[in-house]
PyMOL Python script that loads the backbone (N, CA, C, O; Angstrom):
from pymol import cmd

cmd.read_pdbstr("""\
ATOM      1  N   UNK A   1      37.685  54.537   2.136  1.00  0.00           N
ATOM      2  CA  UNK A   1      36.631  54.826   3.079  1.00  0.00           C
ATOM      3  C   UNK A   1      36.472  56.336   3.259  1.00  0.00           C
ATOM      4  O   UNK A   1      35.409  56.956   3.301  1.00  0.00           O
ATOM      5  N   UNK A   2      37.419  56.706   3.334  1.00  0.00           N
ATOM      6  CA  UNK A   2      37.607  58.546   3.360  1.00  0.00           C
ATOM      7  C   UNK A   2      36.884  59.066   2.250  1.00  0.00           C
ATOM      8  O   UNK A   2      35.965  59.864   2.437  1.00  0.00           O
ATOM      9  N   UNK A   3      37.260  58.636   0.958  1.00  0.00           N
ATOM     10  CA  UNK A   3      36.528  59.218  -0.246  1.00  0.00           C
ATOM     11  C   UNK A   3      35.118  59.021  -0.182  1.00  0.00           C
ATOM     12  O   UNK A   3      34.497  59.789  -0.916  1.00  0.00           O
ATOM     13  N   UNK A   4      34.311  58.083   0.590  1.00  0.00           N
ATOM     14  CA  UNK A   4      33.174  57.177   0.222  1.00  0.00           C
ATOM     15  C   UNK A   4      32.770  58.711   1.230  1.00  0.00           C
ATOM     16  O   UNK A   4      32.359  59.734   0.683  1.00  0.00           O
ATOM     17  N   UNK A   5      32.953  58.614   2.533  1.00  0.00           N
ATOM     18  CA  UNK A   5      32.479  60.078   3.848  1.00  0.00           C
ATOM     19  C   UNK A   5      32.815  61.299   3.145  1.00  0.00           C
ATOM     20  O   UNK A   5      32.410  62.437   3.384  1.00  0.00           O
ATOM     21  N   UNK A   6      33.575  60.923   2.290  1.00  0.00           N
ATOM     22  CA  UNK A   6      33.849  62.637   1.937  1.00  0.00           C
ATOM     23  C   UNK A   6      32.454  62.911   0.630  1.00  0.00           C
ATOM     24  O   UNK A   6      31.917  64.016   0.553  1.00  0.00           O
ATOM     25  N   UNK A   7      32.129  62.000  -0.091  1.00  0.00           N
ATOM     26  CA  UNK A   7      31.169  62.245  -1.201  1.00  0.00           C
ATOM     27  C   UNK A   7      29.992  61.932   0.054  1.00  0.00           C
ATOM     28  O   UNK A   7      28.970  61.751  -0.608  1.00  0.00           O
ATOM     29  N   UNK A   8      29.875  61.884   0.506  1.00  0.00           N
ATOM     30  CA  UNK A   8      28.407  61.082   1.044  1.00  0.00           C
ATOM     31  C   UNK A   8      27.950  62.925   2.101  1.00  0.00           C
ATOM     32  O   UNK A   8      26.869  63.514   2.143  1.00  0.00           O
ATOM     33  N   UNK A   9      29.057  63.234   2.652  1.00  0.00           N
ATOM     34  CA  UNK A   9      28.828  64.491   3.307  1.00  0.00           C
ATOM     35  C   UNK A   9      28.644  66.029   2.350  1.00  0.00           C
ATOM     36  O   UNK A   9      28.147  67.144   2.508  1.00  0.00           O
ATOM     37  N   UNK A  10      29.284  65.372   1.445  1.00  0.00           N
ATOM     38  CA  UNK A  10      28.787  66.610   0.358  1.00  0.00           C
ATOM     39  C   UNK A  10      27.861  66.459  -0.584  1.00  0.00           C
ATOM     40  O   UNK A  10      27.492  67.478  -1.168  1.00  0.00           O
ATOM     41  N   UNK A  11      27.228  65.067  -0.976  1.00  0.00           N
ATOM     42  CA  UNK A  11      25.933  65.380  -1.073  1.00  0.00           C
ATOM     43  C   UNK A  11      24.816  65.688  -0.290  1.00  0.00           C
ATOM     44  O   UNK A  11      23.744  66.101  -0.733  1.00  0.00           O
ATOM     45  N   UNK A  12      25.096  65.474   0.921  1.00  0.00           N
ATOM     46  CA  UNK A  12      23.831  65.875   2.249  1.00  0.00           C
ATOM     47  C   UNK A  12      24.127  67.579   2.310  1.00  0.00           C
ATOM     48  O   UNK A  12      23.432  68.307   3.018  1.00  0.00           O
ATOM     49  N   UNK A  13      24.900  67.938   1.733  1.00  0.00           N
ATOM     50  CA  UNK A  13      25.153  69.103   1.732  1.00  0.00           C
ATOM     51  C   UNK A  13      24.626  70.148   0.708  1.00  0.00           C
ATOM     52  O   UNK A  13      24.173  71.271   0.931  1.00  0.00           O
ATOM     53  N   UNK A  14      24.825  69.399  -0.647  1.00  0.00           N
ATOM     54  CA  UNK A  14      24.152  69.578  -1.556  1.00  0.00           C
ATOM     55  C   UNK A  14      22.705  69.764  -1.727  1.00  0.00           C
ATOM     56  O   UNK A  14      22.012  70.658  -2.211  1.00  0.00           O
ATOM     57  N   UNK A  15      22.450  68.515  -1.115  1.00  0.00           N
ATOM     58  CA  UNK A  15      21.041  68.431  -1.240  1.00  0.00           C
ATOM     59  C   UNK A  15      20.124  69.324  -0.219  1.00  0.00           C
ATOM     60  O   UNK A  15      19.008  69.709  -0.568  1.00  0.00           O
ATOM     61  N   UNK A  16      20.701  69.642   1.130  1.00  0.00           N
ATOM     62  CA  UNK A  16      20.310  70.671   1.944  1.00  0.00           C
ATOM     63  C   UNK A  16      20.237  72.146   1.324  1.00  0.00           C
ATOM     64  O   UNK A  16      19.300  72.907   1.565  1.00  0.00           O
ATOM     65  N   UNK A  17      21.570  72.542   0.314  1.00  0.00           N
ATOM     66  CA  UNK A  17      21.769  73.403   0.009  1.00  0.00           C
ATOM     67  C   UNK A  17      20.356  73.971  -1.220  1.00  0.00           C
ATOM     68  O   UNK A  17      19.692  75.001  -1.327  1.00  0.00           O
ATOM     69  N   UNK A  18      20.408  72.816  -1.875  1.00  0.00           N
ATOM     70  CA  UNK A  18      18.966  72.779  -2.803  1.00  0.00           C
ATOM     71  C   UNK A  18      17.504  72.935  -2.081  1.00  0.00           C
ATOM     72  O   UNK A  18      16.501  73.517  -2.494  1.00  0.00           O
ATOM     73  N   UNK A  19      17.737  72.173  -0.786  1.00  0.00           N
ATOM     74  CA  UNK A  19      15.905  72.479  -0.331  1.00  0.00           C
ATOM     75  C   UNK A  19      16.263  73.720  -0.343  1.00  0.00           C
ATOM     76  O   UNK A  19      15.938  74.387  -1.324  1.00  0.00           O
ATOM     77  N   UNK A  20      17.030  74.352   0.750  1.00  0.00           N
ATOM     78  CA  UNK A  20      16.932  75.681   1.137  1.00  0.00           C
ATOM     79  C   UNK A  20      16.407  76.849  -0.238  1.00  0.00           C
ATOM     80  O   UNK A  20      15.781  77.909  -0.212  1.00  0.00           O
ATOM     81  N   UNK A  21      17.046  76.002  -1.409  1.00  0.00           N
ATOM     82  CA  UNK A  21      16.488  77.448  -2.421  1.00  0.00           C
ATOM     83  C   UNK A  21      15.580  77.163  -2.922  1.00  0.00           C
ATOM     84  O   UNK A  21      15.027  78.078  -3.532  1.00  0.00           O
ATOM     85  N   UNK A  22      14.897  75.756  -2.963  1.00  0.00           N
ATOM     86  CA  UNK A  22      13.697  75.405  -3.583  1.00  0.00           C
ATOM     87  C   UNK A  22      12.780  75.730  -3.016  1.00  0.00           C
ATOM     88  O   UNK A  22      12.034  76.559  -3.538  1.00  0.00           O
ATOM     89  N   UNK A  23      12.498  75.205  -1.754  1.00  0.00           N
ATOM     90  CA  UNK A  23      11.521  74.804  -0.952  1.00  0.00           C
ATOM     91  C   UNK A  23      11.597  75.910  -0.061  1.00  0.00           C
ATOM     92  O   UNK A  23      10.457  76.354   0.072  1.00  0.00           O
ATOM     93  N   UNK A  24      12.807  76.863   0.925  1.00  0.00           N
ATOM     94  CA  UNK A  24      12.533  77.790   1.797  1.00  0.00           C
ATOM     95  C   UNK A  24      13.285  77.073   2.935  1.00  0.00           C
ATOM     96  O   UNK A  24      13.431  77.652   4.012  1.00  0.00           O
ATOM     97  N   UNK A  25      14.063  75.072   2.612  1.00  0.00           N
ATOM     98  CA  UNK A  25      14.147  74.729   3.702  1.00  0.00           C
ATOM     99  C   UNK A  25      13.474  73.853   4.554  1.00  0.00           C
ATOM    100  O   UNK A  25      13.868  73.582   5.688  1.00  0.00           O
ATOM    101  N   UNK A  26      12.561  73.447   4.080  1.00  0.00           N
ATOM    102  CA  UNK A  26      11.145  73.207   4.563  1.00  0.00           C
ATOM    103  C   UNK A  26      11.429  71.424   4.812  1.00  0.00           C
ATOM    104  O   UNK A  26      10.744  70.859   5.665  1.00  0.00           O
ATOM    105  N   UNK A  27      12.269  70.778   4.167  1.00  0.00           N
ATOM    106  CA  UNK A  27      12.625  69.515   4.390  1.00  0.00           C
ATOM    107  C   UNK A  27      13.978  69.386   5.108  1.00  0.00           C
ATOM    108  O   UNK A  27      14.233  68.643   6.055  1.00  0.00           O
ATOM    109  N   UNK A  28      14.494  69.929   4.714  1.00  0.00           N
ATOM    110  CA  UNK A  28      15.956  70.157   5.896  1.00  0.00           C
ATOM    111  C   UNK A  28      15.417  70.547   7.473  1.00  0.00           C
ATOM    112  O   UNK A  28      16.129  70.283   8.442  1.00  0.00           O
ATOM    113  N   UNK A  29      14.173  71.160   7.617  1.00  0.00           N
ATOM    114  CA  UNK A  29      14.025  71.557   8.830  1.00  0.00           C
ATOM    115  C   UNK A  29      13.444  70.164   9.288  1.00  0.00           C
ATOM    116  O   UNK A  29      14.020  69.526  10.169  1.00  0.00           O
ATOM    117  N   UNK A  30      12.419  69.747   8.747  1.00  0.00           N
ATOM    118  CA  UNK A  30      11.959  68.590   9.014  1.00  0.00           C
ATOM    119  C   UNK A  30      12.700  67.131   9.144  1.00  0.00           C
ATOM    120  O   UNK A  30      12.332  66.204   9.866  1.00  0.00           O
ATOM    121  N   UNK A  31      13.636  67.153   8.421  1.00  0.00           N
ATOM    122  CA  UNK A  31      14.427  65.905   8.739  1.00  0.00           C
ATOM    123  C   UNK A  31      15.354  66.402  10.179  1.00  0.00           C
ATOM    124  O   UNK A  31      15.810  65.565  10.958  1.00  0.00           O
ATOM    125  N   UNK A  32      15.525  67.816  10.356  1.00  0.00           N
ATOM    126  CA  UNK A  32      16.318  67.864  11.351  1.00  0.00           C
ATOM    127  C   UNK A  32      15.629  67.563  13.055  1.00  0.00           C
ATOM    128  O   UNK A  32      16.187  67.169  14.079  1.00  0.00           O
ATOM    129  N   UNK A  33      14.370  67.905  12.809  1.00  0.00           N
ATOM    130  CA  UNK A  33      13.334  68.015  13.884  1.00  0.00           C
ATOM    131  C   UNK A  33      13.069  66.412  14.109  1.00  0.00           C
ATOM    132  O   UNK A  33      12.960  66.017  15.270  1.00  0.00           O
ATOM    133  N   UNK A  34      12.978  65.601  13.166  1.00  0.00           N
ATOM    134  CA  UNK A  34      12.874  64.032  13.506  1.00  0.00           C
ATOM    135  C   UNK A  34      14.413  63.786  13.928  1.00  0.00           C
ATOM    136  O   UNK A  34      14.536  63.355  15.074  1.00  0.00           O
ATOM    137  N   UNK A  35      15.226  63.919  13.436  1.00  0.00           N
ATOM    138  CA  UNK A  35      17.116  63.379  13.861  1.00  0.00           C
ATOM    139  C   UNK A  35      16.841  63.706  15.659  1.00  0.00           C
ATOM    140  O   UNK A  35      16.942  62.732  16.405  1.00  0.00           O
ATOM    141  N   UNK A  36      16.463  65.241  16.345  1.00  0.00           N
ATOM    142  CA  UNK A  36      16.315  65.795  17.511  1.00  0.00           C
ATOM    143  C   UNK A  36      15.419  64.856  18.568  1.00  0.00           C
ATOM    144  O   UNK A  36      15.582  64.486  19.731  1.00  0.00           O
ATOM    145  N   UNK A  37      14.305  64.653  17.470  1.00  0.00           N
ATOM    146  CA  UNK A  37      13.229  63.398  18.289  1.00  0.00           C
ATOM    147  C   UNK A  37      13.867  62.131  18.510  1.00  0.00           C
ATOM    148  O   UNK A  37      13.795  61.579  19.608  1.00  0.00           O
ATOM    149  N   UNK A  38      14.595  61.546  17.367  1.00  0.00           N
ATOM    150  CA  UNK A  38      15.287  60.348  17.359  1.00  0.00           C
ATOM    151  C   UNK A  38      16.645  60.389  18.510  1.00  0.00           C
ATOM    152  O   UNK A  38      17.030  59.407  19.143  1.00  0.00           O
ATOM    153  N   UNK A  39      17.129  61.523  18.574  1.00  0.00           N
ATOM    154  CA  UNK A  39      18.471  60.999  19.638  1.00  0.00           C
ATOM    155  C   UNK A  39      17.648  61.531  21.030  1.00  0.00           C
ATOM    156  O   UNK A  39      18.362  61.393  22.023  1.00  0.00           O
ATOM    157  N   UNK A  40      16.236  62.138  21.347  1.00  0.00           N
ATOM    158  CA  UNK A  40      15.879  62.195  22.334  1.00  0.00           C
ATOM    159  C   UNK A  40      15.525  61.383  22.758  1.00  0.00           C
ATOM    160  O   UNK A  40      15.900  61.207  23.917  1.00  0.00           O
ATOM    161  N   UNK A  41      14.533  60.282  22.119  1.00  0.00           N
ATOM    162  CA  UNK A  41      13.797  58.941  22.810  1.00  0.00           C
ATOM    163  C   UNK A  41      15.030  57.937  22.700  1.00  0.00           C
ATOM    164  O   UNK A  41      14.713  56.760  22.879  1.00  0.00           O
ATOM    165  N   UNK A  42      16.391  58.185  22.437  1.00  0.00           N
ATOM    166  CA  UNK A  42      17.434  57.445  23.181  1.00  0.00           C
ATOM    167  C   UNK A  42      18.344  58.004  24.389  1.00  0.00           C
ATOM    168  O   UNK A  42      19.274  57.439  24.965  1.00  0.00           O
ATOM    169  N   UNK A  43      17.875  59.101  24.568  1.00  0.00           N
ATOM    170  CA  UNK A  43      18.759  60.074  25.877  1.00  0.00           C
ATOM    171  C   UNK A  43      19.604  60.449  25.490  1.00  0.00           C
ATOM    172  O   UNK A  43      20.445  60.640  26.369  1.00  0.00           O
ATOM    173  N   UNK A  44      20.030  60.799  24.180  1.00  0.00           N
ATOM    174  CA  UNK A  44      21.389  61.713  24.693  1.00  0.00           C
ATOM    175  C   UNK A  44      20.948  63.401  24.504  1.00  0.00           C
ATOM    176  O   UNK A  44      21.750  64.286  24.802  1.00  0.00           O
TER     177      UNK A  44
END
""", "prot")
cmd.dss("prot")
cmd.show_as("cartoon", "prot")
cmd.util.cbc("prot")
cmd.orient("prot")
């Protein structure tokens, strides 16, 4: 289970690491801005 979180967090990492040089970022910001909306319309 450890190995499965440990690959799964370093490709979100990866793949963040790639918008940022492709794109400027531009989807990393956006998935982060919906995650912010999503734990707001549950309150925390």
């Amino acid at each position: 289970m450890l190995k499965g979180f440990t690959v799964a967090v370093v490709a979100l990492i990866s793949t963040a690491q790639l918008d940022l040089y492709l794109t400027d970022g531009r989807y990393t910001d956006a998935a982060m801005a919906m995650l912010r909306q999503i734990r707001h319309a549950f309150g925390f």
